[in-house]
C-alpha positions in Angstrom: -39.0 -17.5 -18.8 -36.8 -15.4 -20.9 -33.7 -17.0 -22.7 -30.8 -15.1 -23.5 -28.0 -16.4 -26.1 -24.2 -16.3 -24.6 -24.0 -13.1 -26.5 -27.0 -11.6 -25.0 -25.7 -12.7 -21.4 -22.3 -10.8 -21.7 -24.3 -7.5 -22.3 -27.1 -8.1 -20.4 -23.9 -8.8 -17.5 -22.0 -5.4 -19.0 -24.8 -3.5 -18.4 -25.6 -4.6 -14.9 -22.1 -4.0 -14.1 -22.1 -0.7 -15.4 -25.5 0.3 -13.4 -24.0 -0.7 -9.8 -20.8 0.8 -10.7 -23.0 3.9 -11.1 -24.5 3.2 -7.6 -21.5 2.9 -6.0 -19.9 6.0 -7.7 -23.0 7.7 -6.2 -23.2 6.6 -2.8 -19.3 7.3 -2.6 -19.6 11.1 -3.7 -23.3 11.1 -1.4 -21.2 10.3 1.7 -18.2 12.7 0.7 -21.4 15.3 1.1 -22.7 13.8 4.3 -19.0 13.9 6.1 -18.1 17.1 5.2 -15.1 16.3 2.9 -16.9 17.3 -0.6 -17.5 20.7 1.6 -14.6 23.1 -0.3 -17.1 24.5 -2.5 -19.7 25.1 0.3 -16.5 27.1 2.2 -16.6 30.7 1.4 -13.7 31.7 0.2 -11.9 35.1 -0.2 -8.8 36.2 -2.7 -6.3 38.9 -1.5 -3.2 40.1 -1.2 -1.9 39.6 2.1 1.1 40.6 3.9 3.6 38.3 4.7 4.2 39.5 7.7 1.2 39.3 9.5 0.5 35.3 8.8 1.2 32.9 11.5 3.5 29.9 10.7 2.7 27.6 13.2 2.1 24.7 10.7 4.7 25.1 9.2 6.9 21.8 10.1 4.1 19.5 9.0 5.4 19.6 5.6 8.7 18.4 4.2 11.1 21.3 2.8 14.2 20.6 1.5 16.8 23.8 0.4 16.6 22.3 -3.3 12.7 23.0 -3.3 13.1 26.4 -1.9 15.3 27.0 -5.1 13.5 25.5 -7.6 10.5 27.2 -6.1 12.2 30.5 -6.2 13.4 29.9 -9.9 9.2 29.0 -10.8 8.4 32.6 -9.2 11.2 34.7 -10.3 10.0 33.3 -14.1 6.4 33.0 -14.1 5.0 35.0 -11.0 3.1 33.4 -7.8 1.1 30.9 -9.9 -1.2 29.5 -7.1 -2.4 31.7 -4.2 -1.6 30.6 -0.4 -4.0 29.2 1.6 -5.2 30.8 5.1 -7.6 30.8 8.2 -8.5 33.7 10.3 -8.2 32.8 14.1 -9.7 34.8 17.1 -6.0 33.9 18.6 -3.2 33.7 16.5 -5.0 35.7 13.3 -4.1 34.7 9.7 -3.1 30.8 10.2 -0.7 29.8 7.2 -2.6 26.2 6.5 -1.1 25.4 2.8 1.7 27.3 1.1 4.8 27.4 3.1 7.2 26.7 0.5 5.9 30.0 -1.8 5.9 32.0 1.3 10.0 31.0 2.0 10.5 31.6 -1.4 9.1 34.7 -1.8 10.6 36.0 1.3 14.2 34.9 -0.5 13.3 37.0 -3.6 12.5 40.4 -1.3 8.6 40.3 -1.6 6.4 41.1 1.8 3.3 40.2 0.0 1.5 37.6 -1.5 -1.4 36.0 -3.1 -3.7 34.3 -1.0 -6.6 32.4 -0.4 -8.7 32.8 2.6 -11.2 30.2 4.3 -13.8 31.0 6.1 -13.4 28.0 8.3 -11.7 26.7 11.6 -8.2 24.7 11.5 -9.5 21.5 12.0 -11.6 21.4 8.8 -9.0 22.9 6.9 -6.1 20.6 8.0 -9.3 17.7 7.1 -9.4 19.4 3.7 -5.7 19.4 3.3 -5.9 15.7 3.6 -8.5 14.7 1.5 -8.1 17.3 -1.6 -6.9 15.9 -4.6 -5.9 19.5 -6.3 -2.4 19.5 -3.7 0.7 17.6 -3.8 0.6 13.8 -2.5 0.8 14.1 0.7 3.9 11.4 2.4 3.1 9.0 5.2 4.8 11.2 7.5 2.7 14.2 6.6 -0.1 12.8 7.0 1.0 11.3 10.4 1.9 15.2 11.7 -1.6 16.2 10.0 -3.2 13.4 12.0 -1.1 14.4 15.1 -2.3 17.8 15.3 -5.8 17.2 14.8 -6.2 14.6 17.2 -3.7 15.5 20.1 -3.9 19.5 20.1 -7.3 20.1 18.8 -8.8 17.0 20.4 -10.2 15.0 17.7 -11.0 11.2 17.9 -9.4 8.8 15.9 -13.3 7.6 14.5 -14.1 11.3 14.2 -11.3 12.1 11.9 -11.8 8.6 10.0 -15.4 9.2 9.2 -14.5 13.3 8.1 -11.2 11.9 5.4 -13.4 8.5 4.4 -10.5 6.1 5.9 -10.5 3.2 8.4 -9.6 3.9 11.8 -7.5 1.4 11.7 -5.6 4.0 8.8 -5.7 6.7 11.3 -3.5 4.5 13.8 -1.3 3.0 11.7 -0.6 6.8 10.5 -0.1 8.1 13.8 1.9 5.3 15.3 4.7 6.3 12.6 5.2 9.3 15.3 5.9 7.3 18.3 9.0 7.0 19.6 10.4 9.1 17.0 12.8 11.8 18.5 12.4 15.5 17.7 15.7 15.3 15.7 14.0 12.8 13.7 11.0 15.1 12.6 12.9 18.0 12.0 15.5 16.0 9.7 12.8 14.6 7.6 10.8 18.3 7.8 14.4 19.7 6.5 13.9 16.9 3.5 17.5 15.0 4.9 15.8 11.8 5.8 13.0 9.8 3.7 10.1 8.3 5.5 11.1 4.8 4.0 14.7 5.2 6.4 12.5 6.7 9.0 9.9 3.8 9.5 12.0 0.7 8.1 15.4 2.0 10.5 15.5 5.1 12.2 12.2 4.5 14.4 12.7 0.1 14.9 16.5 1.6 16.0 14.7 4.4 18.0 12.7 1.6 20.1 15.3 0.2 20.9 18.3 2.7 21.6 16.9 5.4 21.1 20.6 7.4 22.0 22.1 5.1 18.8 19.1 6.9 16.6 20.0 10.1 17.5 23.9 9.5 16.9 22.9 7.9 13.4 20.7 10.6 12.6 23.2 13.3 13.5 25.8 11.5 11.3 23.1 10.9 8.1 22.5 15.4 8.4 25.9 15.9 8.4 27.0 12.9 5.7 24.1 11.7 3.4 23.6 7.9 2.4 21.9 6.3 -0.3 18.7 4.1 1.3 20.4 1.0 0.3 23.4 1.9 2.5 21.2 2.9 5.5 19.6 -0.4 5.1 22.8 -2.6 4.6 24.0 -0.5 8.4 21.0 -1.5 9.6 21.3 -5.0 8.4 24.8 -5.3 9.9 23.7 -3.1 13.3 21.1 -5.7 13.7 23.0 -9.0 13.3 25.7 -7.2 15.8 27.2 -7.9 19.2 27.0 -4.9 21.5 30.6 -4.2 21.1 29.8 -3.9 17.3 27.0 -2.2 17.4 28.5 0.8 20.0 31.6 0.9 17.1 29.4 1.7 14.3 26.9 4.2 16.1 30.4 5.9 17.5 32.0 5.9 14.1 29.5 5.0 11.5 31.7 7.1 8.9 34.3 4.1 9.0 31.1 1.7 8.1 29.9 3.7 5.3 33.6 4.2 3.8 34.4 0.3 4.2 30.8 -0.1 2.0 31.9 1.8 -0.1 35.6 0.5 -0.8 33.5 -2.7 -1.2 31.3 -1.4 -3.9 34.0 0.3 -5.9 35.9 -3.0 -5.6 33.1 -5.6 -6.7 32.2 -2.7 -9.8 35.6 -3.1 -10.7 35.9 -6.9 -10.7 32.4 -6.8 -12.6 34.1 -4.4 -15.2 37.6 -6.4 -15.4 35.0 -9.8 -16.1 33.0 -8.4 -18.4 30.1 -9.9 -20.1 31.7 -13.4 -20.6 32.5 -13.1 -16.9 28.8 -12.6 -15.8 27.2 -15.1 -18.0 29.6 -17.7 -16.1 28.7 -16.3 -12.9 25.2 -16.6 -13.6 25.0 -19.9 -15.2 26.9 -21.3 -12.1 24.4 -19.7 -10.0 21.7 -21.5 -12.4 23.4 -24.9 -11.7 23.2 -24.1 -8.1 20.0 -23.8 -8.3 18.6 -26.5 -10.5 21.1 -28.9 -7.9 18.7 -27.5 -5.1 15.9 -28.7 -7.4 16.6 -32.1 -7.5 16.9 -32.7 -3.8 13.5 -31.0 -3.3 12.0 -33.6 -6.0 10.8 -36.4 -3.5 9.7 -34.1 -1.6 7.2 -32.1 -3.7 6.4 -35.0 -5.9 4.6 -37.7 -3.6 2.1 -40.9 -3.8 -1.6 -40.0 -3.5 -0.9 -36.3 -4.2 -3.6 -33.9 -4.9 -3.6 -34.2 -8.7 -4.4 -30.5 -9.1 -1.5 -29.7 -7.1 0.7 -31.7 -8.5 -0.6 -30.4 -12.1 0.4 -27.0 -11.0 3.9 -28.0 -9.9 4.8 -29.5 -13.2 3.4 -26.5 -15.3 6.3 -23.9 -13.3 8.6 -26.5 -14.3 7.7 -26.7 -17.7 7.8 -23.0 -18.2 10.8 -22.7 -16.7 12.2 -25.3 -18.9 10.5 -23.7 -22.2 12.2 -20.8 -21.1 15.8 -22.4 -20.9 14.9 -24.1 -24.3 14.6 -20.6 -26.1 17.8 -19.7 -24.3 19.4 -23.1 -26.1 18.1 -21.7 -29.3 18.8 -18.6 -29.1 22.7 -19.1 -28.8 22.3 -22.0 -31.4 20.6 -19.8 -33.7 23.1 -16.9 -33.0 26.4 -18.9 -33.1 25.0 -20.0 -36.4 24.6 -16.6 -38.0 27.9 -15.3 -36.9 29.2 -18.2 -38.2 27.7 -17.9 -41.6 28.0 -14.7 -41.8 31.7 -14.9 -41.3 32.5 -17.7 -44.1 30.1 -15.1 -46.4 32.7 -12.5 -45.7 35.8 -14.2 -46.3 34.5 -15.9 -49.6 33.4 -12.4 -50.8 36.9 -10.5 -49.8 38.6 -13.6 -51.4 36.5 -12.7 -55.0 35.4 -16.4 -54.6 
């Protein structure tokens, strides 16, 4: 039997580490291979210059433009060229299939050109859109790009959901919870976020619960957000109040949401200007009575938490949080001691050196 010192068993450990995290790198990038999604270099590929005119845009809405990216877009071209080509497919159908490069191609088209670099791949659109998903050399993709990816592949070109899992190396369980960010969403949804008006996070955490349940009230509130841009927060806080609503309430806001949104934000401006007028001294009072508050609701939790024949460990781990939280409150203690004290001293230094004393 061999007998290794604690030493020897953290390398002997390191190294055994290191050797399966080799193996699992290896079966990772071996099943890439198998599935198809390590395939980009095994696609032929062909460089050109293509006319603009003769591509197809059909995919076009799966991505999110807004009019600020076509400008700074523009602004990249106009000062360094077309730095990365567009990406195509040749179909017996529709012919050149724009797949990845819609925002160059607007851009160009603002700046007068009718050609453009591009790249094309001598595949079909399924395993190009799969490409567009898995390759790490494009912009991240947002949840909602994916989903419209997902969408196509599976509803128009008739993929399974364990199909397109195995080729992008997810879950199927991914797949679905991707797609179902699509459902009940209205058209005037998608084509808000494709315009780059509405955020997925408003989309899925408002717009679609609001959807699946009035779906009329989403389409009024979307309508409004095009037309008159909120923060997220003030979405939410709508939402918040839309939610906790009487019908009555709720049919006021979605008919004149503008009169919500300008009564947040006369709150706002008001709260910012009592938090100004307080100042510093004003917030350390307002937070120490919210301490108080707090250590009050302490107190009456103690008999509760703290109990005979308690799990020791438990109850070990209970009085460590309080005791950092009280350290904590002690270097607070100290701190103003110690600060009081220098102004302090630092003060009577002055006036004995201004008095010559």
């Amino acid at each position: 039997m061999i007998y290794y010192r604690p030493r020897q068993i953290k390398q002997v450990a390191m190294q055994e580490t290191k050797q399966l995290l080799q193996i699992i790198v290896a079966t990772f990038v071996e099943a890439l291979l198998r599935n198809g999604i390590l395939m980009m270099e095994k696609i032929n590929k062909k460089f050109n210059k293509l006319e603009i005119n003769q591509l197809h845009f059909s995919l076009e809405k799966l991505r999110k433009h807004s009019s600020s990216a076509y400008l700074k877009m523009a602004d990249s071209i106009t000062n360094y060229s077309q730095l990365m080509p567009v990406i195509v497919i040749s179909d017996e159908n529709q012919g050149l299939i724009l797949v990845d490069g819609y925002l160059r191609i607007r851009a160009l088209q603002k700046l007068g050109a009718d050609r453009c670099d591009g790249e094309i791949w001598e595949c079909d659109l399924a395993t190009a859109l799969l490409l567009r998903l898995t390759t790490t050399r494009k912009k991240h993709l947002e949840a909602l790009e994916e989903a419209n990816i997902l969408d196509v592949l599976h509803h128009e070109l008739g993929l399974s959901q364990n199909e397109i899992a195995k080729r992008v190396a997810r879950d199927v369980s991914w797949v679905n919870r991707r797609l179902s960010l699509l459902k009940d969403l209205p058209s005037i949804v998608r084509e808000s976020h494709y315009q780059g008006r509405l955020s997925t996070w408003v989309i899925t955490r408002v717009i679609q619960p609001l959807a699946r349940a009035n779906e009329e009230h989403a389409k009024q509130l979307v309508k409004h957000l095009d037309k008159h841009p909120q923060s997220t927060r003030d979405i939410q806080i709508f939402f918040e109040h839309y939610s906790s609503s009487n019908k009555e309430v709720r049919n006021r806001m979605i008919t004149e949401p503008a009169l919500f949104f300008e009564s947040l934000h006369n709150k706002t401006q008001s709260q910012d200007a009592k938090q100004l007028n307080m100042g510093p001294e004003g917030r350390w009072r307002k937070n120490l009575e919210i301490v108080k508050s707090i250590v009050k609701g302490l107190q009456k939790l103690v008999t509760t938490i703290f109990y005979l024949n308690q799990d020791e460990q438990d109850q070990r781990h209970l009085q460590q949080d309080f005791k950092e939280t009280q350290r904590v409150f002690l270097e607070l203690e100290n701190l103003v001691e110690k600060h009081i004290h220098d102004i302090t001293t630092n003060s009577s230094n002055y006036i004995r050196d201004a008095s010559g004393g």
